[in-house]
C-alpha positions as a Markdown table, in Angstrom:
| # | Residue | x | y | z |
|---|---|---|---|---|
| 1 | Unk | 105.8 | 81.3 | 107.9 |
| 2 | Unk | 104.9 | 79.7 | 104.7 |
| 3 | Unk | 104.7 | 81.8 | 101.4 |
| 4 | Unk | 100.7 | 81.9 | 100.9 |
| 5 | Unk | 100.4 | 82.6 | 104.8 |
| 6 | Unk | 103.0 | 85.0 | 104.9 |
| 7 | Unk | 100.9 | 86.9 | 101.7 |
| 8 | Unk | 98.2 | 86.4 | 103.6 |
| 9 | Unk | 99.3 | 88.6 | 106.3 |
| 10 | Unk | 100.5 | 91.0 | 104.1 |
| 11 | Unk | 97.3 | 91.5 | 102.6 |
| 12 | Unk | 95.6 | 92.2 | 105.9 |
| 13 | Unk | 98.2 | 94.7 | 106.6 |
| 14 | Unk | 97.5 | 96.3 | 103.6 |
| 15 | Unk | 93.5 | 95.7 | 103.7 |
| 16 | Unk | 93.7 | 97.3 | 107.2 |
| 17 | Unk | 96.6 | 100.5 | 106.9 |
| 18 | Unk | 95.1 | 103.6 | 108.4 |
| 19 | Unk | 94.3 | 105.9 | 105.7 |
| 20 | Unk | 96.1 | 109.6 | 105.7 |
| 21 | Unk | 94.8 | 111.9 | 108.4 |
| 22 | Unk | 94.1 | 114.9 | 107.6 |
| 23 | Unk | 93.0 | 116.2 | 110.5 |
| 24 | Unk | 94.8 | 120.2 | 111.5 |
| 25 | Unk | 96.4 | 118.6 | 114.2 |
| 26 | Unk | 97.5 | 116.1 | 112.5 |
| 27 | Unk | 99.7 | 118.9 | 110.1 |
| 28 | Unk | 103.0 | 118.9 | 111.6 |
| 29 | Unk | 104.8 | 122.6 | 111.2 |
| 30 | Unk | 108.3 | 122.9 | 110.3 |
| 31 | Unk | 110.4 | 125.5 | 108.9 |
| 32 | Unk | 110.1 | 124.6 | 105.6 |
| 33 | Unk | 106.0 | 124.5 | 105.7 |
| 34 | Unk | 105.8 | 127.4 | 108.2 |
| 35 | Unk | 104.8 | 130.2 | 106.2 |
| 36 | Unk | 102.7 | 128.4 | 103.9 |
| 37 | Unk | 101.2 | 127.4 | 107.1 |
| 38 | Unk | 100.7 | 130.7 | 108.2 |
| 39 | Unk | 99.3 | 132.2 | 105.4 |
| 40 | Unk | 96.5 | 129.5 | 104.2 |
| 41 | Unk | 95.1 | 129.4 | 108.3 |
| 42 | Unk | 95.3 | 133.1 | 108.1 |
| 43 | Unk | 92.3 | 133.0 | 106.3 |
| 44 | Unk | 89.7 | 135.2 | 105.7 |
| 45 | Unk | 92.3 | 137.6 | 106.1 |
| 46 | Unk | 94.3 | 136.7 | 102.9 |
| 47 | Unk | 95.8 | 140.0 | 101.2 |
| 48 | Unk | 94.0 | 138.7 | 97.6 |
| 49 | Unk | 90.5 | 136.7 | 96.6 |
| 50 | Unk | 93.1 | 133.9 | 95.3 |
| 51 | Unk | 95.7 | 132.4 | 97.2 |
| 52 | Unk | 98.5 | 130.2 | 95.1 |
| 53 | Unk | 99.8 | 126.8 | 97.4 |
| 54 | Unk | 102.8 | 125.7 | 95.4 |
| 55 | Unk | 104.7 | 122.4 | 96.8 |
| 56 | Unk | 106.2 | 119.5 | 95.5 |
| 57 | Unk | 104.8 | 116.0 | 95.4 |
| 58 | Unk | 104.2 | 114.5 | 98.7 |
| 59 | Unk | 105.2 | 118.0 | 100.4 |
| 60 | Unk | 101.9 | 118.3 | 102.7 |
| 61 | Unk | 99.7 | 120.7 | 100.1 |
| 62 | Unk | 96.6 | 118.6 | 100.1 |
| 63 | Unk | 97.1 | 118.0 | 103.5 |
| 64 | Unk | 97.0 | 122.0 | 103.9 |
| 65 | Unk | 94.4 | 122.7 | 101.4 |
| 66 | Unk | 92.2 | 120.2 | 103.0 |
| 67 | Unk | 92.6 | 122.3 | 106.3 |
| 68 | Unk | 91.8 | 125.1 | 104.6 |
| 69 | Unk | 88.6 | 124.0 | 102.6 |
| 70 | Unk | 87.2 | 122.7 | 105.9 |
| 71 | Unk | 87.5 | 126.2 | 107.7 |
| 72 | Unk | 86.5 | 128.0 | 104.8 |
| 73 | Unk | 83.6 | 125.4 | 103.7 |
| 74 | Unk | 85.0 | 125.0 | 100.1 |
| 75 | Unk | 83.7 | 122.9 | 97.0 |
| 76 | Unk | 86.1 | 121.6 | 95.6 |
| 77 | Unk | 86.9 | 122.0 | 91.7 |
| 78 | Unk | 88.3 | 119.2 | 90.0 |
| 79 | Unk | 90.8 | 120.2 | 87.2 |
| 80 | Unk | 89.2 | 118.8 | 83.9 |
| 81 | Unk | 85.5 | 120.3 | 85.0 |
| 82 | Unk | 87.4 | 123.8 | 84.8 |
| 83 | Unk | 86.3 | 124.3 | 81.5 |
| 84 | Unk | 85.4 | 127.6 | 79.7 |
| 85 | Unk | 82.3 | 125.6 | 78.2 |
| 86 | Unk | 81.3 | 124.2 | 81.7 |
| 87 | Unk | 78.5 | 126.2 | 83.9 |
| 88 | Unk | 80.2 | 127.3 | 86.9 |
| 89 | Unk | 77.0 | 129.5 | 87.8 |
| 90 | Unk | 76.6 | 127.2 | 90.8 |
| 91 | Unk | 80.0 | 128.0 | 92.5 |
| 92 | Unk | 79.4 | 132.0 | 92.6 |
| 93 | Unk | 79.5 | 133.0 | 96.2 |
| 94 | Unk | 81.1 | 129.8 | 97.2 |
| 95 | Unk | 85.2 | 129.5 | 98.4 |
| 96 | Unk | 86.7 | 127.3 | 96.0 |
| 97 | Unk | 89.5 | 125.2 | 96.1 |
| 98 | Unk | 91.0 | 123.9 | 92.9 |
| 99 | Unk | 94.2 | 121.1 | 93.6 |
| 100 | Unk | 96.5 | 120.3 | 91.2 |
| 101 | Unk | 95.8 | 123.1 | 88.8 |
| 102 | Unk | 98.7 | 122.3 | 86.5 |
| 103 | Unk | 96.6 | 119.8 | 85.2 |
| 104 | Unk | 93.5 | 122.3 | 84.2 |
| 105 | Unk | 93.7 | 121.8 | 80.2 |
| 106 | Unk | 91.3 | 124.6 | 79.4 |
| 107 | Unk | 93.4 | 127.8 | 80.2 |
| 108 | Unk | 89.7 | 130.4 | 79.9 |
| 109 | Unk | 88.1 | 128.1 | 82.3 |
| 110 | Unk | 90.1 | 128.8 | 85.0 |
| 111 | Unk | 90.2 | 132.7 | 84.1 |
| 112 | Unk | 86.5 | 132.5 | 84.2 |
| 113 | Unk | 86.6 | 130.6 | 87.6 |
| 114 | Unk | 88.9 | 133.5 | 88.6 |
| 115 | Unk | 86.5 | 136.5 | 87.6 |
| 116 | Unk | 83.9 | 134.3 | 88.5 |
| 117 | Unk | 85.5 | 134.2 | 92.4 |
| 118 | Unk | 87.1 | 137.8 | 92.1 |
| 119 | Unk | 83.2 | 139.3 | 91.2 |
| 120 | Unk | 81.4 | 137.1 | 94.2 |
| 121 | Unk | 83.6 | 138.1 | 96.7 |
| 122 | Unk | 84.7 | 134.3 | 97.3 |
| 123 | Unk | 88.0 | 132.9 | 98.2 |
| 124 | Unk | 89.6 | 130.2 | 95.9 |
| 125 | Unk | 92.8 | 128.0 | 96.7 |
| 126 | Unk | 94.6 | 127.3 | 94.1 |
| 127 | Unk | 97.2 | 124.3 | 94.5 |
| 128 | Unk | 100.1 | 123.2 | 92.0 |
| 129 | Unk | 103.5 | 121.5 | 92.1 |
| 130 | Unk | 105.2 | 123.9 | 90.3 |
| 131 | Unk | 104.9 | 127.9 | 89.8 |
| 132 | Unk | 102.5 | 129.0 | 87.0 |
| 133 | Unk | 105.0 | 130.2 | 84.7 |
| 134 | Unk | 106.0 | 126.7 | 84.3 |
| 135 | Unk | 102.7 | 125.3 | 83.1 |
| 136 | Unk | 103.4 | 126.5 | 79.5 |
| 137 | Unk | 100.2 | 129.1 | 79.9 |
| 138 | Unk | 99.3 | 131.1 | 76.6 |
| 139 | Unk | 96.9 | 133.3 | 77.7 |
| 140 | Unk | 98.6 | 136.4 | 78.9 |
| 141 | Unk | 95.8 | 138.0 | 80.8 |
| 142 | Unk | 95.6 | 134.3 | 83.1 |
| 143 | Unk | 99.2 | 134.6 | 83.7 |
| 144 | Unk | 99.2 | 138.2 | 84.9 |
| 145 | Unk | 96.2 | 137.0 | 87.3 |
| 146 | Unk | 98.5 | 134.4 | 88.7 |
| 147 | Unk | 101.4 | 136.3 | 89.1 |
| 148 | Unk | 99.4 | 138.7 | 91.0 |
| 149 | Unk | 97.6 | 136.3 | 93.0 |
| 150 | Unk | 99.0 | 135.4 | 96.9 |
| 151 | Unk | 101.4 | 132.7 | 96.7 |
| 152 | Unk | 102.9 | 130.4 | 99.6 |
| 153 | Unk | 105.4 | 127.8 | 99.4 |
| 154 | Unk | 105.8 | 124.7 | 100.7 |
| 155 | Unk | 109.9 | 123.8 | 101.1 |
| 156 | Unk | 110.9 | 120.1 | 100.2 |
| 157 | Unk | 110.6 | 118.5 | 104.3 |
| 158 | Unk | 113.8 | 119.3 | 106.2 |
| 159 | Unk | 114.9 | 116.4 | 108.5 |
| 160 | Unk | 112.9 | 117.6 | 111.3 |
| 161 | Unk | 110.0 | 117.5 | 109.6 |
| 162 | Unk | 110.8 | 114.2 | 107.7 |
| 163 | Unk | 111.6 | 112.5 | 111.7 |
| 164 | Unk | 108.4 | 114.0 | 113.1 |
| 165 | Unk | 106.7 | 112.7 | 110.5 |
| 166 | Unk | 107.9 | 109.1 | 110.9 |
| 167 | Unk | 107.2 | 109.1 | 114.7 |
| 168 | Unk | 103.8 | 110.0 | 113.9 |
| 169 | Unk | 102.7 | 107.0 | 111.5 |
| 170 | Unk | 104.2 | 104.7 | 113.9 |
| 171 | Unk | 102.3 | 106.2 | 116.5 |
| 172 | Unk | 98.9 | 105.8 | 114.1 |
| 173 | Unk | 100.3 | 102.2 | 113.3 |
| 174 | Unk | 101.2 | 101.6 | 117.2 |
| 175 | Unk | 104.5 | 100.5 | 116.4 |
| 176 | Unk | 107.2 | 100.8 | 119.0 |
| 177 | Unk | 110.4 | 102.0 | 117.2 |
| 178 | Unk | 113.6 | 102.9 | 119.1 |
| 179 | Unk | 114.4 | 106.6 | 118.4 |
| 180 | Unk | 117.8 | 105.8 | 116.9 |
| 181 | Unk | 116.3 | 104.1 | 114.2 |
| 182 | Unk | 113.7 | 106.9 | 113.6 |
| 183 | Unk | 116.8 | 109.3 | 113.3 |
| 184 | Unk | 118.7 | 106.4 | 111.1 |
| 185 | Unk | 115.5 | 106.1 | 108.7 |
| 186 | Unk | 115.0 | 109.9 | 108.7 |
| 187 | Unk | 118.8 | 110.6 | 106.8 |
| 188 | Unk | 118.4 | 107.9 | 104.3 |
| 189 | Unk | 115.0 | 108.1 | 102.7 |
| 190 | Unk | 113.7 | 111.1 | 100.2 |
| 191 | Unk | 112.8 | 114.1 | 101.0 |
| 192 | Unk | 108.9 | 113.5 | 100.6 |
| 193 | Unk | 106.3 | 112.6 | 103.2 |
| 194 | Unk | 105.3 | 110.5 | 100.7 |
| 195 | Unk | 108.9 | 108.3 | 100.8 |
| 196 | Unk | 108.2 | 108.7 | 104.5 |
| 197 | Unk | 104.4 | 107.4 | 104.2 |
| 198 | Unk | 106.1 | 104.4 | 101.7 |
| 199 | Unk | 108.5 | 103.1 | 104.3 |
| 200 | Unk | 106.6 | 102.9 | 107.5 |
| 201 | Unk | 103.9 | 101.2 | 105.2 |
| 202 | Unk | 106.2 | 98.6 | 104.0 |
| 203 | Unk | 107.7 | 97.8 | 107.3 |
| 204 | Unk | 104.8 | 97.1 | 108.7 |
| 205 | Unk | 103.2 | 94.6 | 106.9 |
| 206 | Unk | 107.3 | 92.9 | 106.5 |
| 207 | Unk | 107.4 | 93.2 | 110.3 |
| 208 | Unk | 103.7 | 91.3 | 110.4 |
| 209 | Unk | 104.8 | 89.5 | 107.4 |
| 210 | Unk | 108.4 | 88.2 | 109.7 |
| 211 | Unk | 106.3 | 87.9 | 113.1 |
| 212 | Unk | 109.3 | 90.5 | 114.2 |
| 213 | Unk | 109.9 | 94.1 | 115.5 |
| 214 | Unk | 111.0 | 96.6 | 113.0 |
| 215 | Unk | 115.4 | 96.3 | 113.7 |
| 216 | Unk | 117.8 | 98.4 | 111.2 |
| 217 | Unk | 118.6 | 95.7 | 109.1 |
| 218 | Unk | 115.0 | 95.6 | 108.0 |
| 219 | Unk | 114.5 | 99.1 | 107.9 |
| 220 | Unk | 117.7 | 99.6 | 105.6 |
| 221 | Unk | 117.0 | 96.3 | 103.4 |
| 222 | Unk | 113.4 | 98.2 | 102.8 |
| 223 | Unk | 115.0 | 101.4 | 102.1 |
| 224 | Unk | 117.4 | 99.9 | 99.7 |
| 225 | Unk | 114.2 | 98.3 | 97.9 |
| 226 | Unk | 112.1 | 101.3 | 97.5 |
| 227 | Unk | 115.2 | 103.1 | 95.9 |
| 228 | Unk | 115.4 | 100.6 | 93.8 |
| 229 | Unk | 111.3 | 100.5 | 92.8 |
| 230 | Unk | 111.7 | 104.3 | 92.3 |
């Protein structure tokens, strides 16, 4: 296949790659999302009006989050409107969910969003990658509110997870992969659904790109390359 064919296909691939699914049964539980699992779903019944989701990049907590804010019927709260000068009159009485809160640069905003959830009788999610005594947070009384607030964790995947995973975006991608190379792929690449999400990606549009199945070789060549991009 010529070069400008060959990108040709590759841009079709990419033009046409199912988007994420986020879908409940589309969350795959393991024992290292388990209890995070537990405790989001277990909502309304949530011992505290605010519930902390803390999980690393590409460990399944917007897929979660987005579970949880359809069942609950959540606006969502994007990080740099969580200000202490912004109206947030128009989210009393309404669940919240607030991702990536890490990245909230106002740090009264998001105690006002707090009282403001805490006085409605509201729920609000509260997602981060790290714990809030990380986020270099100088106002004492919205630390002591996070502290005190629910928190479930999201484990880096295990390698059950990370295989189930990779069966699954085949599946979407209806690619037939031998089940020794699923386990092959699943010990070598990071522990992130979003290494996982990478790969499969990449082989498919180099095994549309080749005209060939998906073989080890490939699979480890690709691997090798997106260690090396990272």
């Amino acid at each position: 296949m010529s070069d400008k064919k060959s990108e040709a296909v590759r841009q079709l691939a990419f033009e046409f790659a199912p988007q994420p699914r986020f879908g409940e049964e589309d969350f795959l539980v393991s024992p290292s999302n388990a209890g995070a699992f537990a405790l989001v779903t277990s909502w309304p019944d949530w011992p505290d009006p605010a519930l902390l989701l803390i999980a690393p990049a590409g460990g399944g907590k917007s897929h979660l989050a987005t579970i949880w804010a359809r069942r609950a019927q959540a606006v969502i709260a994007p990080p740099h409107q969580v200000r202490a000068d912004a109206s947030l009159g128009a989210l009393y009485g309404r669940n919240i969910l607030l991702e990536d809160a890490d990245e909230v640069g106002d740090a009264r905003g998001l105690f006002h969003l707090f009282n403001l959830v805490q006085e409605s009788g509201a729920s609000l999610l509260i997602t981060a990658s790290a714990p809030p005594e990380t986020w270099g947070l100088k106002l004492p009384d919205l630390l002591s509110r996070l502290r005190r607030a629910a928190r479930a964790t999201i484990e880096p995947p295990d390698d059950e997870l990370v295989r189930a995973v990779l069966v699954k975006l085949f599946a979407d991608r209806q690619l037939a992969v031998e089940e020794s190379l699923v386990d092959y792929m699943a010990l070598r690449i990071g522990r992130s659904l979003d290494d996982a999400r990478a790969l499969v990606r990449a082989l498919d549009e180099e095994a549309l790109a080749r005209g060939r199945k998906i073989t080890r070789p490939m699979a480890a060549d690709m691997i090798e390359r997106l260690a090396r991009s990272d």
